[in-house]
C-alpha positions as CSV (number, residue, x, y, z in Angstrom):
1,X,-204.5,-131.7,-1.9
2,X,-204.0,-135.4,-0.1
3,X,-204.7,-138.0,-2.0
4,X,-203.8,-141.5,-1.4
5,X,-203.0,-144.7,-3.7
6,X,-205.0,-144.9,-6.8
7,X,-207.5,-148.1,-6.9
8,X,-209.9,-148.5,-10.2
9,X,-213.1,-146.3,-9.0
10,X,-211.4,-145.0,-6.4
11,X,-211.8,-141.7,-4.8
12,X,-208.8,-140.3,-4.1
13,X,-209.1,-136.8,-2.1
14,X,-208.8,-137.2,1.9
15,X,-210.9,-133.9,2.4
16,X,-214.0,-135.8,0.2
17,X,-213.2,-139.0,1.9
18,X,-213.9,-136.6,5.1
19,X,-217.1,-135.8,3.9
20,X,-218.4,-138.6,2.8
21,X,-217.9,-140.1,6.2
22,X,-219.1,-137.3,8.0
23,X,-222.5,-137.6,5.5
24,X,-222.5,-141.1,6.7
25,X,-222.6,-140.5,9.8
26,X,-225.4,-138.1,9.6
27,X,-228.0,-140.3,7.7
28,X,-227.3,-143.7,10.0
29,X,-228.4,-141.1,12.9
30,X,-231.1,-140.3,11.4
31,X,-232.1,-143.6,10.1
32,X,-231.1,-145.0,13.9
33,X,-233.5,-142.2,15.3
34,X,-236.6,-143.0,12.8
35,X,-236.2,-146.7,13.7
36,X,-236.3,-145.8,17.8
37,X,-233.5,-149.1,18.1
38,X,-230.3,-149.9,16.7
39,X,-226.7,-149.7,17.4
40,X,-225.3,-146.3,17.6
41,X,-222.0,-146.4,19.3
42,X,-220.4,-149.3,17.6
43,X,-221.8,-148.4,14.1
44,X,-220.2,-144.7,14.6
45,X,-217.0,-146.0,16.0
46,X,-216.4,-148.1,12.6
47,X,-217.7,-145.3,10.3
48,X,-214.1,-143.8,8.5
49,X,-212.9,-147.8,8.4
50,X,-215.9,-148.6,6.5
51,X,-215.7,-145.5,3.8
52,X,-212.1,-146.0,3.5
53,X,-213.2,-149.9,1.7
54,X,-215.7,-148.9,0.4
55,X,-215.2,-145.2,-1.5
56,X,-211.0,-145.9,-1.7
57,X,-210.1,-149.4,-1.6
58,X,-212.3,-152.3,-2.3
59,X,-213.2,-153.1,-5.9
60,X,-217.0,-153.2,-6.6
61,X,-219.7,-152.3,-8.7
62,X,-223.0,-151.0,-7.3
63,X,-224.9,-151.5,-10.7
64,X,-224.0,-155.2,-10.3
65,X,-223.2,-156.4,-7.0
66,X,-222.4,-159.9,-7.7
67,X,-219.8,-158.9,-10.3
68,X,-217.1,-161.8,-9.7
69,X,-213.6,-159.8,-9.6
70,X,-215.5,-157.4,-6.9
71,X,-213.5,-157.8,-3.1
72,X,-215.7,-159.0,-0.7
73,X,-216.7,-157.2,2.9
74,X,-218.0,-159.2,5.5
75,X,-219.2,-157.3,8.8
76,X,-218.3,-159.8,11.3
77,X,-220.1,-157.4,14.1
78,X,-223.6,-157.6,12.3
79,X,-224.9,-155.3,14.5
80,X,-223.1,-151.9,13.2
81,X,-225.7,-152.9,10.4
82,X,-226.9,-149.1,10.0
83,X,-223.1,-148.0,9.1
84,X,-223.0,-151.0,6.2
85,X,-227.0,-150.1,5.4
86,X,-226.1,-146.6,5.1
87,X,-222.7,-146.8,3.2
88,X,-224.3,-149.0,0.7
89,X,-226.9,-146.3,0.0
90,X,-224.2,-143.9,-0.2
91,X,-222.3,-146.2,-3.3
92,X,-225.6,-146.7,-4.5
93,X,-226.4,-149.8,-4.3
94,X,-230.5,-148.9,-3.1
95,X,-231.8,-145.4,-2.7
96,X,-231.1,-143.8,0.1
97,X,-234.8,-143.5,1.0
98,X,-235.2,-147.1,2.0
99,X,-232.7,-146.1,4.8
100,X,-236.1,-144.7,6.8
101,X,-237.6,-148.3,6.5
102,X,-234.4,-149.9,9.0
103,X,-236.1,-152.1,11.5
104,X,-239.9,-151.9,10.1
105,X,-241.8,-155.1,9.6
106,X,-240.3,-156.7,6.0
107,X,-238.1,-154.3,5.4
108,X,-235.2,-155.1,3.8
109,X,-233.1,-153.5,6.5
110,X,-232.9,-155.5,9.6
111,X,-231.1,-154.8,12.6
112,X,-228.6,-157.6,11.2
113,X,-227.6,-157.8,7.9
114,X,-229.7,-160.2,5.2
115,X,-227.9,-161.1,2.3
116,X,-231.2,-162.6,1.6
117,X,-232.8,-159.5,1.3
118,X,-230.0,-157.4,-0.1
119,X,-228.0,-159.2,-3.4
120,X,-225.0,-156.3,-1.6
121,X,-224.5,-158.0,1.6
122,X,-222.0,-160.8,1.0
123,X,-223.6,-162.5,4.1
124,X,-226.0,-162.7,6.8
125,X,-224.3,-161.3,10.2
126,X,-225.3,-161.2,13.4
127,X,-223.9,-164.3,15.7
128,X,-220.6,-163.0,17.2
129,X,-217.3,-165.1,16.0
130,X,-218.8,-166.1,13.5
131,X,-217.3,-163.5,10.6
132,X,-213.6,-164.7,10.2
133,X,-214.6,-168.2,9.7
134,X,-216.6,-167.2,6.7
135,X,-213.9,-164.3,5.3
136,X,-211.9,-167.9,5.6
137,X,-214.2,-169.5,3.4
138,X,-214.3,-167.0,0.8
139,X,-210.5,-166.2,0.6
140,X,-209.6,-169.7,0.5
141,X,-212.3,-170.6,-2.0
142,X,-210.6,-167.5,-4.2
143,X,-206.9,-169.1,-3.4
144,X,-208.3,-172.0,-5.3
145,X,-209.8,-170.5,-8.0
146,X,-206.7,-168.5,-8.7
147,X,-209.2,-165.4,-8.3
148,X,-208.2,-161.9,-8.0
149,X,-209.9,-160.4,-5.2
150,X,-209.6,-159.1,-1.7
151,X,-211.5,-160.2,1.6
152,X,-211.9,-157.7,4.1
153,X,-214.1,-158.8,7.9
154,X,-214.0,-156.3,9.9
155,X,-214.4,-157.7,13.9
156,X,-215.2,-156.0,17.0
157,X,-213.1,-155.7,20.1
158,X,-215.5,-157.4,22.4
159,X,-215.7,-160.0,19.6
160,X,-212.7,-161.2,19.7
161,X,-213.6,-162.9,23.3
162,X,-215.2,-165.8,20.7
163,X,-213.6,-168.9,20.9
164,X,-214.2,-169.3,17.2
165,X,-211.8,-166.1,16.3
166,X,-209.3,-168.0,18.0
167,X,-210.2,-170.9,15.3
168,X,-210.4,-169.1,12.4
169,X,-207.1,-167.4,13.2
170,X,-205.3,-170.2,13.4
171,X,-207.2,-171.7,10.0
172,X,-206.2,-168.6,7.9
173,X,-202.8,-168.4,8.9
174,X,-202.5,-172.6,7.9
175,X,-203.7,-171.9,4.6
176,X,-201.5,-168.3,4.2
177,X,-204.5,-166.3,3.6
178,X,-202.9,-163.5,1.9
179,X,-205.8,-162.7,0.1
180,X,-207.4,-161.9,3.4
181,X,-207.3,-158.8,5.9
182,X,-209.1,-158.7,8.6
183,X,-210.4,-155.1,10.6
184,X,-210.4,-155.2,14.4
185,X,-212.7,-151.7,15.4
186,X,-211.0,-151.4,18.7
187,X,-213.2,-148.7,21.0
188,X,-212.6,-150.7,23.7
189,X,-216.2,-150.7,24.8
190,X,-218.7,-153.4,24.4
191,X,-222.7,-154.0,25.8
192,X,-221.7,-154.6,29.3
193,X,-219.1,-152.0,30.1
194,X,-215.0,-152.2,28.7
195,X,-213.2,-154.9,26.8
196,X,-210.7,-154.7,29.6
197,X,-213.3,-155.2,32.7
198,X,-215.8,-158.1,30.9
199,X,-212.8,-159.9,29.2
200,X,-209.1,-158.7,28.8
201,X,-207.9,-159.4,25.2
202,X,-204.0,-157.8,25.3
203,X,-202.4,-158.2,24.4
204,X,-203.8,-157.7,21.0
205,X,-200.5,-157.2,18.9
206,X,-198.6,-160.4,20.5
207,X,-201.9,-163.1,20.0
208,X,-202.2,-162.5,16.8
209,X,-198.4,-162.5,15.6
210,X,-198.4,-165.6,18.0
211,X,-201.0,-166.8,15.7
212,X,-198.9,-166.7,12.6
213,X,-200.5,-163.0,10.9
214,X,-199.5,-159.9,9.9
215,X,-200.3,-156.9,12.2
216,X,-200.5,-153.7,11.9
217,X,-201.8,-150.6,14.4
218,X,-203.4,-147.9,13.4
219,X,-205.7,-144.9,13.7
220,X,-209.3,-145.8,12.8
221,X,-210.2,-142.3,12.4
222,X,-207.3,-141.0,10.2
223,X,-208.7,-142.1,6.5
224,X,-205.5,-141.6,5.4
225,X,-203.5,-143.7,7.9
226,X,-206.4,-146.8,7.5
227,X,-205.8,-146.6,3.4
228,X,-201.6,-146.8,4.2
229,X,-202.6,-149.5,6.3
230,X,-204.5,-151.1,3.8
231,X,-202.1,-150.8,1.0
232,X,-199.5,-152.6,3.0
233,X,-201.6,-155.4,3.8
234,X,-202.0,-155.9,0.0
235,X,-198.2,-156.6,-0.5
236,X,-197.8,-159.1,2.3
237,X,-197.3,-162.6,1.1
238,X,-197.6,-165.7,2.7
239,X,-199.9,-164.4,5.9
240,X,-202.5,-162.9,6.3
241,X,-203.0,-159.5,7.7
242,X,-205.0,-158.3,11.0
243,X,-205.2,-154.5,10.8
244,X,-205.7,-153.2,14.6
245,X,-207.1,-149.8,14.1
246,X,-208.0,-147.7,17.4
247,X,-211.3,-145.8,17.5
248,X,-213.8,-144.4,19.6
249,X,-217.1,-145.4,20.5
250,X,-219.8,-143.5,19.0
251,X,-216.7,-141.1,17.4
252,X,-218.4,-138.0,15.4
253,X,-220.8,-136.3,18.2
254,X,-219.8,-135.5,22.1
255,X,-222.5,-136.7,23.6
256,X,-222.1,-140.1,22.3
257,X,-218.4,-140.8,22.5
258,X,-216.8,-142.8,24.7
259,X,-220.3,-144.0,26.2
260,X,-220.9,-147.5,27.0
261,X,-224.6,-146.9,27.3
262,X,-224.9,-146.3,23.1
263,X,-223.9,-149.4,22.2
264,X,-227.4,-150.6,21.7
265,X,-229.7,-147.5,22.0
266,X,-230.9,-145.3,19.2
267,X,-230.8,-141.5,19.9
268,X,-233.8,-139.7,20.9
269,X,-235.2,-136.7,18.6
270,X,-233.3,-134.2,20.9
271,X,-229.9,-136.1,20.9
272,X,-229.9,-135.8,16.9
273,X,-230.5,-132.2,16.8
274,X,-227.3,-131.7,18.6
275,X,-225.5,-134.8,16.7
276,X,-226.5,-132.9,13.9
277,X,-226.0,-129.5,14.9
278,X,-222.0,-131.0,15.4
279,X,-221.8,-132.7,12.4
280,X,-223.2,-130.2,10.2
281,X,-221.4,-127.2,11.4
């Protein structure tokens, strides 16, 4: 059996890690579908990241989910909001149910997170650049309290085009943010076509070493290689850490992957049928 570093609460097998994201990605397409709108691609892409935090590393309590020693996840791209919606369901923070309600007039799912709404959601997401600025504010604000816990903000690619990254980057590594790691989902696509064509970022590694973090590459789809990325983040002192991790857009079903054109679209009733014949087989 693989099994990774033991956290408190922690799951620890690979294979149910596996399945848990593979469940994930099941009910956010059929959640997506019900709703007729809502990010697909970009919530798909980020789908193993997100269950590694959440079911392996991150420290939290669904029964009370302002507990103060709890790590904090901020979704810096607000609008993979059916992958947060739908792993928060899966912890059991609501029942899973509600997940049918995404989009619908006062529900409390909205295509961008409401921390109004939901007590689970650290913060309301949504405006891009905006994420690492606030994981800032939390990590430092837990520096100063001598606190305990971790701040993960997990970024897209295209996002990183935000001249307030650029900012916050330079903020956290002033104040040696060690308390703070921060998730780039790189699929290299964003709404208008790729990263590369709309606004070249590289190179990736060398801006944000230049900027005074920690960086580490890895595979966004290999639970195992995200949670040995994780761990060493948590022993680097002094800096904070920027965890690179290369993905796919709309990873998980063929007909999806790769495309540009499900960044923002739900899928029809005939693309889940074949989403789900792939992902339950």
């Amino acid at each position: 059996m693989e099994t990774v570093k033991e956290t408190e609460g922690a799951k620890t097998d690979i294979n149910e890690l596996k399945d848990i994201a593979r469940r994930i990605r099941i009910n956010l397409l059929r959640m997506l579908t019900n709703a007729g709108s809502g990010h697909t691609g970009g919530s798909l892409s980020a789908a193993d990241i997100v269950t590694a935090l959440y079911f392996a590393k991150m420290k939290h309590d669904p029964k009370n989910p302002k507990w103060e020693e709890r790590d904090r996840f901020i979704l810096s791209k607000g609008h993979a909001a059916p992958l947060l919606y739908t792993v928060l369901a899966e912890c059991g923070y609501f029942d899973k149910s509600e997940l049918m309600t995404l989009r619908r007039l006062s529900s409390r799912l909205q295509g961008h997170p409401d921390c109004k709404a939901l007590p689970c959601v650290e913060i309301s997401t949504g405006s891009l650049g905006q994420g690492l600025s606030i994981a800032n504010g939390v990590a430092l604000s837990g520096k100063l309290d001598k606190a305990l816990f971790r701040v993960y903000v997990l970024l897209g690619d295209g996002e990183t085009q935000e001249g307030q990254v650029w900012e916050a980057a330079m903020t956290a590594a002033h104040y040696k943010l060690d308390n703070l790691c921060a998730i780039i989902d790189r699929n290299r696509l964003q709404i208008d076509g790729t990263v590369e064509e709309i606004m070249s970022i590289e190179p990736v590694v060398d801006k944000w070493e230049a900027f005074g973090w920690n960086v580490i590459e890895t595979d966004g789809h290999d639970i195992a290689k995200i949670l040995s990325a994780l761990n060493e983040a948590e022993k680097v002192k002094g800096k904070p850490t920027m965890i690179i991790a290369h993905t796919i857009k709309g990873k998980g079903v063929s007909i999806f992957e790769g495309k540009v054109e499900y960044h923002g679209i739900a899928p029809t009733k005939e693309e889940l049928e074949i989403a789900l014949k792939e992902l339950e087989a």
